[in-house]
C-alpha positions as CSV (number, residue, x, y, z in Angstrom):
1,X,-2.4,-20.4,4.8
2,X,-4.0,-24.0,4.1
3,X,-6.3,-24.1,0.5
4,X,-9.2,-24.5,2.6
5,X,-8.3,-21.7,4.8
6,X,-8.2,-19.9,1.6
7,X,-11.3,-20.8,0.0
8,X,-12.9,-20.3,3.4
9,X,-11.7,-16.6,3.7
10,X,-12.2,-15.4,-0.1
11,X,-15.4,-15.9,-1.3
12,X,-16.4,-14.4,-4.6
13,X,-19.4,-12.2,-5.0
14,X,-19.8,-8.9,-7.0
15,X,-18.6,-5.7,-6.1
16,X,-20.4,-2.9,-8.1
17,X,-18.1,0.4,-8.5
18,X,-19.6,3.4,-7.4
19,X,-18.1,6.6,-8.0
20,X,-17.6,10.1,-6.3
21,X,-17.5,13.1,-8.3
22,X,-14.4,14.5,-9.4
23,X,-14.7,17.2,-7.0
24,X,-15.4,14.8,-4.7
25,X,-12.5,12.2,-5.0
26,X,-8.9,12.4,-5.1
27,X,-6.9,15.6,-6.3
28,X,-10.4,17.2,-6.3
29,X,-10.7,17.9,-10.0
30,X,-13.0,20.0,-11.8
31,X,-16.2,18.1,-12.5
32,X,-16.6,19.1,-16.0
33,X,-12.8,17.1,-16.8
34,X,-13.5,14.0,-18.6
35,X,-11.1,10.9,-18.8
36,X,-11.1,7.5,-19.5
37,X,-9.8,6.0,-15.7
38,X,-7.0,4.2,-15.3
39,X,-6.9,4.1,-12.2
40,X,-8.7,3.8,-9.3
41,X,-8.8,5.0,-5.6
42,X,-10.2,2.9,-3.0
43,X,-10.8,4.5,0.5
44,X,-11.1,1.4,3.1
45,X,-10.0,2.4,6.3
46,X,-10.2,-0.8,8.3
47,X,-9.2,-1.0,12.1
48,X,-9.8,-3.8,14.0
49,X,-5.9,-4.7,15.5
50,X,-4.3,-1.6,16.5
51,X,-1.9,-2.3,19.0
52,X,-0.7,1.3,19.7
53,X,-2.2,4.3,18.4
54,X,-5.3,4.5,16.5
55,X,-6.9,6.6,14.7
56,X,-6.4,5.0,11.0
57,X,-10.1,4.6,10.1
58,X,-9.6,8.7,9.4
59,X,-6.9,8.1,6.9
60,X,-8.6,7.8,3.4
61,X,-11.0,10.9,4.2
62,X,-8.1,12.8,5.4
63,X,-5.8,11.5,2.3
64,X,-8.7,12.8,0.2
65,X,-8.9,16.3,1.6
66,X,-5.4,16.8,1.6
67,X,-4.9,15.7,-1.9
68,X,-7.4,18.6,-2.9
69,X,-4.2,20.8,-2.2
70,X,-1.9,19.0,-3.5
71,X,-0.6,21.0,-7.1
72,X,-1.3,18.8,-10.2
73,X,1.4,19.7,-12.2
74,X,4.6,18.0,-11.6
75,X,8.0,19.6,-11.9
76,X,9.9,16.3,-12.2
77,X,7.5,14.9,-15.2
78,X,6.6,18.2,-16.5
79,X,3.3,17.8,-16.9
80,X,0.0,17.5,-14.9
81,X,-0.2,13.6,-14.9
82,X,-3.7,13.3,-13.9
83,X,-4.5,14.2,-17.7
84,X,-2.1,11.3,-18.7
85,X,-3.9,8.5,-16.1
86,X,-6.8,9.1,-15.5
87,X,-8.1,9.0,-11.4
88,X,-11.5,8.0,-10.3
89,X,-12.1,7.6,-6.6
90,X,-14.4,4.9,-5.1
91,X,-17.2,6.0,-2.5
92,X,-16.2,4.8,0.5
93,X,-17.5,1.0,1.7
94,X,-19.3,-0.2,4.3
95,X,-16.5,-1.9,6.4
96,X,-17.2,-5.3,8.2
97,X,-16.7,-6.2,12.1
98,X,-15.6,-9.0,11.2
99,X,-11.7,-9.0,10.2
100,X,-12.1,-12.3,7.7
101,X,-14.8,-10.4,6.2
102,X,-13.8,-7.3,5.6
103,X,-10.5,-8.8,3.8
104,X,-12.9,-11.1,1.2
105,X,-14.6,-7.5,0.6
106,X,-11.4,-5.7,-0.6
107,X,-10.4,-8.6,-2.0
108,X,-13.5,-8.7,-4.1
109,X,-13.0,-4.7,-4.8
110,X,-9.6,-5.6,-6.3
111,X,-11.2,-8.8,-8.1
112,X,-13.6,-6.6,-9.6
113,X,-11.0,-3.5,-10.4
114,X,-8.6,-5.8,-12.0
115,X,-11.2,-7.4,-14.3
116,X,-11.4,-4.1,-15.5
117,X,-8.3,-3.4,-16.3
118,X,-7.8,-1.0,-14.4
119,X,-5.1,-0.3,-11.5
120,X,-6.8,-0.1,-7.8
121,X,-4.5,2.1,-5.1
122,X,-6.3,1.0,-1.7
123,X,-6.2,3.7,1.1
124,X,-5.8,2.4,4.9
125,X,-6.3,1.6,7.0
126,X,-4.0,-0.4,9.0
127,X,-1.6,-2.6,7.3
128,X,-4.0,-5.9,8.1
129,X,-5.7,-4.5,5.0
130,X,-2.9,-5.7,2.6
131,X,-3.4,-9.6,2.4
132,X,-7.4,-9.1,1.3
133,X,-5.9,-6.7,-1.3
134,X,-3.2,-9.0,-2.6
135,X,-5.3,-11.8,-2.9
136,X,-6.7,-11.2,-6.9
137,X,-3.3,-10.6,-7.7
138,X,-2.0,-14.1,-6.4
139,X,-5.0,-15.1,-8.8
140,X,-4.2,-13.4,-11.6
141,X,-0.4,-13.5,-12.3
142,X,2.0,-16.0,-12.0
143,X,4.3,-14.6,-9.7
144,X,3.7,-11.3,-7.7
145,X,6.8,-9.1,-5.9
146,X,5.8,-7.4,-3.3
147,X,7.6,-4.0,-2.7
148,X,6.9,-3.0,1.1
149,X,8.0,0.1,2.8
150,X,7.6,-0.5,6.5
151,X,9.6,0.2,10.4
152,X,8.0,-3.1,11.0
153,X,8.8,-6.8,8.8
154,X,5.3,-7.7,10.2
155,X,6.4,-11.5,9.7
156,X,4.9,-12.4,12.7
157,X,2.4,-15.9,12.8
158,X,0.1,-14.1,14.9
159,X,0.2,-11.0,17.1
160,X,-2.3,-10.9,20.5
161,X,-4.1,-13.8,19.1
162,X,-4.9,-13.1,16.1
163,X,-3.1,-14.5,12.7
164,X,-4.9,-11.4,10.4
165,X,-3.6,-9.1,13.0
166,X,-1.4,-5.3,11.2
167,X,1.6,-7.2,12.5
168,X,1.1,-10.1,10.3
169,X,0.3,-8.2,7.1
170,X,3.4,-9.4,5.1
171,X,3.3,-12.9,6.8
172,X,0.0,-13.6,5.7
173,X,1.0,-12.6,2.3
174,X,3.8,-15.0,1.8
175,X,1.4,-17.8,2.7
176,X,1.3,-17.5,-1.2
177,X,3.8,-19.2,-2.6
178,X,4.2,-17.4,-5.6
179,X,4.6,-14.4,-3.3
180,X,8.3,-12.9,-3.0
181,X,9.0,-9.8,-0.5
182,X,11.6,-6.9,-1.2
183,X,11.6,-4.8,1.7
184,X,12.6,-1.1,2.6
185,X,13.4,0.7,6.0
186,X,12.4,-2.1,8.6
187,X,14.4,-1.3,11.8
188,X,12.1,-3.4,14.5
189,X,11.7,-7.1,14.0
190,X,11.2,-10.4,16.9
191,X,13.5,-12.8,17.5
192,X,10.5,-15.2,15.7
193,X,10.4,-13.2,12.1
194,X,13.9,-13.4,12.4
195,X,13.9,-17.3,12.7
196,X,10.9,-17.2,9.3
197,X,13.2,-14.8,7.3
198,X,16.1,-17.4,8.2
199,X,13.9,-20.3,6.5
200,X,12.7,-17.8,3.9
201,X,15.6,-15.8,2.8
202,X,15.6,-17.1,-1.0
203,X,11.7,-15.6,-1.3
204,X,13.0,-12.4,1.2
205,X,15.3,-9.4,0.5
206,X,15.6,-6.8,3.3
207,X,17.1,-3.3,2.9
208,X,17.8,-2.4,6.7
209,X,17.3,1.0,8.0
210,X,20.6,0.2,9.4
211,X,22.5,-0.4,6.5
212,X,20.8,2.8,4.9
213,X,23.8,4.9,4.0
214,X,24.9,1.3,2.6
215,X,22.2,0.5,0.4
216,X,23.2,-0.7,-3.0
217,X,20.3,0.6,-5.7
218,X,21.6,-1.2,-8.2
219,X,21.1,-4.3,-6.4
220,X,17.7,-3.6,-5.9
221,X,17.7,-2.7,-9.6
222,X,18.6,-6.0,-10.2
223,X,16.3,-7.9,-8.1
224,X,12.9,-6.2,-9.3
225,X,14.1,-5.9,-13.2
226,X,11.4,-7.3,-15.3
227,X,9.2,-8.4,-12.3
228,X,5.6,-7.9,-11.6
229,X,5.2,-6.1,-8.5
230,X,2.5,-5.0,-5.6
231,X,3.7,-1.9,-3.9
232,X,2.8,-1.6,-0.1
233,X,3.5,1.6,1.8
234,X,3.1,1.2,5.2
235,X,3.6,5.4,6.0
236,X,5.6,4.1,9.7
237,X,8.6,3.7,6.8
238,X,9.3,6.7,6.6
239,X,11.1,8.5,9.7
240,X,8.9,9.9,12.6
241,X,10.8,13.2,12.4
242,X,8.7,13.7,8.9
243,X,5.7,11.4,9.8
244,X,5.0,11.0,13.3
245,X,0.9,10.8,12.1
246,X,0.8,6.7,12.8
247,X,-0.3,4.2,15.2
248,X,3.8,2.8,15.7
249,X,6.3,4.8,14.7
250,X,10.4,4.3,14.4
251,X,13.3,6.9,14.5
252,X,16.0,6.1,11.7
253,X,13.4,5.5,9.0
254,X,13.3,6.5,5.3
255,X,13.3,10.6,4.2
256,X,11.1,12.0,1.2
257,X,13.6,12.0,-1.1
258,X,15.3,8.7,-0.8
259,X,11.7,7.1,-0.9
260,X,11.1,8.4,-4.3
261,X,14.1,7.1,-5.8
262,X,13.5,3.6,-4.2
263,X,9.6,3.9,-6.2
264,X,11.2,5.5,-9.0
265,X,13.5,2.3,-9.8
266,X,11.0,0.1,-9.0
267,X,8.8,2.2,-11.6
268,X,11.4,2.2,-14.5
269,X,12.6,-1.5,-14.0
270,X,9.3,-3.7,-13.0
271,X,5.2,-3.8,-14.5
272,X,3.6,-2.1,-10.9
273,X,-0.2,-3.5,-11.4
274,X,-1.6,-2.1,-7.5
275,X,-0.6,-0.7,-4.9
276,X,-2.0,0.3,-0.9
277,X,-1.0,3.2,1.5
278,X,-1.8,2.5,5.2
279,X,-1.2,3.3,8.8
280,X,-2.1,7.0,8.5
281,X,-3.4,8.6,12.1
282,X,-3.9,11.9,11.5
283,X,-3.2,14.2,13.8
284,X,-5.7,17.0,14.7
285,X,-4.6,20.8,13.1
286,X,-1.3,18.8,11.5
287,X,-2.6,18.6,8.5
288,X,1.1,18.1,6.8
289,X,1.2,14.4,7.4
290,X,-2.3,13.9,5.4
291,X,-0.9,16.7,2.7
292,X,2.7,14.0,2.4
293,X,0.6,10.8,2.0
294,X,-2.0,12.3,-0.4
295,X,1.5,13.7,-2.4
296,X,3.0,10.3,-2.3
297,X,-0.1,9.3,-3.2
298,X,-0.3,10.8,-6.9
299,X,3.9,10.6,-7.3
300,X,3.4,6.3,-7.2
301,X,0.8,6.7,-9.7
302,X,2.2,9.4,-11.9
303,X,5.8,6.8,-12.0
304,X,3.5,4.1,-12.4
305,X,2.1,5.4,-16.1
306,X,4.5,7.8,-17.0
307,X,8.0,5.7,-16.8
């Protein structure tokens, strides 16, 4: 992306944080629990560039509900982290027509979030959503790693048209330069990202769903130690046999299990300062899809503070 592009897209302004209750917001605690936030959950389900199925302006509501079942103590940690962190959930945003300017808003949600110091967790959405939420970061810190789970590389220039376009979440990412890219479980890719990830392998490290019974950890281990790092969860990553809910799914993707261990390193090893989950469609009466995201949800933050 050219500077002027840039300047031309993000435009500063103030964001002012509105919260819903406790009840209300993510995990649905009891109102009368008080905590200092640490972090906070931003619901902006964006869809403008669906190219499949839809449906992923539902997402954050439906995250929300779900996450009111989800149990708060965790048997890995052994304790109820939301004590330790700290979770406030944003009302929900007004969300823009306009693609260009509904990016500068989340952008300016982050902007505002991170001048807190505080740790935002952005809901989709679709995965166009992830550039606008980037953007602060690029600001603020030297060098960002971006961790992205995904079927798709979405390294494309431009998809039907349009260069913000779900399919050119990642690409438009890297137009930062101190943006590098570690990512897990792609298995569909165009012969043109192949030709970019050729000119860009030294800034690019892909773990094929291929190679998956291959994958070296301790590589990975490697390559994120000490790092500061945006996490990305696009939820097609995972297979479609455990997460059909979503607007392009794969076979041959990523299991529950594996994924935590993947966030787990990257927990343990690297400084994660934000993070966004998108691509949810939920499905009518399936209400397991929701319940999975809204779990994966709390285990990225609960890693995040607790490791």
């Amino acid at each position: 992306m050219e500077k002027k592009n840039k300047k031309k897209l993000y435009k500063n302004f103030r964001i002012k944080l509105k919260y819903l209750s406790n009840k209300n917001g993510f995990l649905g605690i009891d109102n009368k629990f008080n905590f200092k936030e640490k972090a906070i959950i931003v619901p902006f389900g964006l869809e403008k560039t669906v190219s499949y199925g839809g449906g992923t302006r539902n997402g954050p509501k439906e995250i929300i509900k779900a996450s009111h079942q989800v149990e708060l103590y965790d048997e890995e940690l052994s304790c109820e982290p939301y004590k330790k962190i700290g979770i406030k959930t944003l009302k929900p945003f007004k969300i823009d027509k306009n693609i260009k300017k509904a990016l500068n808003k989340i952008s300016n949600i982050n902007k505002e979030i991170l001048d807190k110091k505080l740790f935002p967790m952005t809901l989709g959405g679709e995965h166009s959503i992830t550039p606008g939420c980037i953007f602060p970061f690029t600001k603020k810190y030297k060098n960002i790693c971006l961790l992205h789970f995904d079927a798709h590389a979405d390294l494309r220039q431009s998809y039907n048209g349009e260069k913000f376009s779900h399919a050119s979440a990642i690409r438009r990412c890297l137009d930062y330069k101190n943006v590098s890219l570690i990512s897990f479980g792609i298995r569909n890719i165009s012969e043109s990202e192949i030709l970019f990830l050729k000119k860009n392998s030294s800034r690019i490290n892909i773990f094929w769903a291929k190679d998956k019974k291959k994958w070296n950890l301790s590589k990975f281990k490697k390559l994120i130690k000490n790092k500061t790092v945006y996490l990305t969860f696009d939820v097609d990553g995972l297979d479609s046999s455990i997460m059909p809910a979503t607007g392009t799914p794969e076979p041959g993707g990523l299991l529950w299990d594996e994924t935590l261990d993947i966030i787990r390193i990257a927990a343990k090893n690297s400084k994660i300062v934000g993070a966004d989950i998108n691509e949810l469609s939920p499905i009518k009466g399936f209400n397991s899809y929701n319940f999975l995201v809204a779990k994966l949800a709390y285990k990225i933050l609960s890693y995040k503070f607790l490791y």
